[in-house]
C-alpha positions as CSV (number, residue, x, y, z in Angstrom):
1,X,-84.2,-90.3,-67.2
2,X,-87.6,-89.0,-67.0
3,X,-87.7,-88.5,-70.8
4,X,-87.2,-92.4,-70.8
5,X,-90.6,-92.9,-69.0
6,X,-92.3,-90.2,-71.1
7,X,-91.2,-92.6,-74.1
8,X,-92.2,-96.0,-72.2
9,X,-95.6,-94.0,-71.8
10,X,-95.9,-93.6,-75.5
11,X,-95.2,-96.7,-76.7
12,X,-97.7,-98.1,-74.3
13,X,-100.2,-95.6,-75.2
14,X,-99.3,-97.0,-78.7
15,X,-99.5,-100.7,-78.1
16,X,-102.7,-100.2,-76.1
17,X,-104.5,-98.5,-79.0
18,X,-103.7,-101.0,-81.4
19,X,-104.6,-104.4,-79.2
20,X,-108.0,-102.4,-78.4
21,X,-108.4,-101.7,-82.5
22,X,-107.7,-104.6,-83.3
23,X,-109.8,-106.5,-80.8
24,X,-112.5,-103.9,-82.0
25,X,-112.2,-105.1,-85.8
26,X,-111.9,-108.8,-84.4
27,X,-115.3,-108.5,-82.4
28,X,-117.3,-105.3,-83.6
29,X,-117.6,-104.2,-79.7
30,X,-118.1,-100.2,-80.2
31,X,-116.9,-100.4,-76.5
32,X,-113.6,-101.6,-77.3
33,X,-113.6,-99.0,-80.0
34,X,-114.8,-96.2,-77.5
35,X,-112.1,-97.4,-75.3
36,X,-109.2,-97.6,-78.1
37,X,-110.2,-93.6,-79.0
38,X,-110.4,-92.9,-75.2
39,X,-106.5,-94.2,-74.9
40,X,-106.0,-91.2,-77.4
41,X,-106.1,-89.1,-74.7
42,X,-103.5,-91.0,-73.1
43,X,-101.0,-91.5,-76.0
44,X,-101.8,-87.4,-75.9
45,X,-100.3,-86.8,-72.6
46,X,-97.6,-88.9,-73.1
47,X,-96.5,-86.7,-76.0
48,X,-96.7,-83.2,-74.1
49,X,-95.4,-84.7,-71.5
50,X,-92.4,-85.7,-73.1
51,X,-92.4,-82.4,-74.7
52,X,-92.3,-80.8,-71.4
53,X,-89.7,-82.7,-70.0
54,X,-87.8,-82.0,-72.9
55,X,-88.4,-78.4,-72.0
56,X,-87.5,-78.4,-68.6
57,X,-84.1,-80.5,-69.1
58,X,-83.0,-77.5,-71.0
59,X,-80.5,-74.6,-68.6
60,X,-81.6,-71.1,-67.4
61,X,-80.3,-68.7,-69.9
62,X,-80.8,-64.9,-70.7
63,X,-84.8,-65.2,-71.9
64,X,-85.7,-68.0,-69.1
65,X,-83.5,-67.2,-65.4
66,X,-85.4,-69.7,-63.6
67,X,-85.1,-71.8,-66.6
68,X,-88.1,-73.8,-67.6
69,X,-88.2,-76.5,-64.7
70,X,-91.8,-75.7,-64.1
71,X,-92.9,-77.0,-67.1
72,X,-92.6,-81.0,-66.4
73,X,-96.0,-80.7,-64.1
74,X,-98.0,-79.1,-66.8
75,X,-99.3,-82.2,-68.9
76,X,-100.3,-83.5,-65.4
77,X,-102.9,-80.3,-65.4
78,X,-103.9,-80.7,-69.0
79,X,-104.6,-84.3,-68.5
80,X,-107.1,-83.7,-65.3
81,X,-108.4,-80.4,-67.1
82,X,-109.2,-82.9,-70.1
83,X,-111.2,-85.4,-68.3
């Protein structure tokens, strides 16, 4: 279910950057460009988060006992590390 989400997230992240393209291209405003290159960052996390939750939906085995849980909080970190 979470993976869901992550996937919502990146097709908003998608959708945003290409209304605040194209509103750039319609207008010239650099700040709507500035603010379409900014959403990167967001269509970014999306995708390592949905890596990570990919990761942690995974079982414990031989290599990982704990299994990999941990991982789903780690694009959360990157993101605030980022800004």
């Amino acid at each position: 279910m979470p993976q869901r989400y992550a996937r919502l997230a990146i097709a908003a992240a998608v959708l945003t950057i290409l209304l605040k393209t194209g509103g750039y291209l319609l207008t010239g405003s650099v700040a709507l460009l500035s603010d379409a290159l900014e959403s990167g960052v967001n269509l970014l996390a999306a995708v390592v988060a949905l890596w990570m939750l990919t990761l942690a939906a995974q079982p414990a085995d031989a290599e990982h006992p704990l299994a990999t849980a941990s991982l789903s909080i780690l694009p959360a970190r990157w993101k605030g590390e980022a800004f």
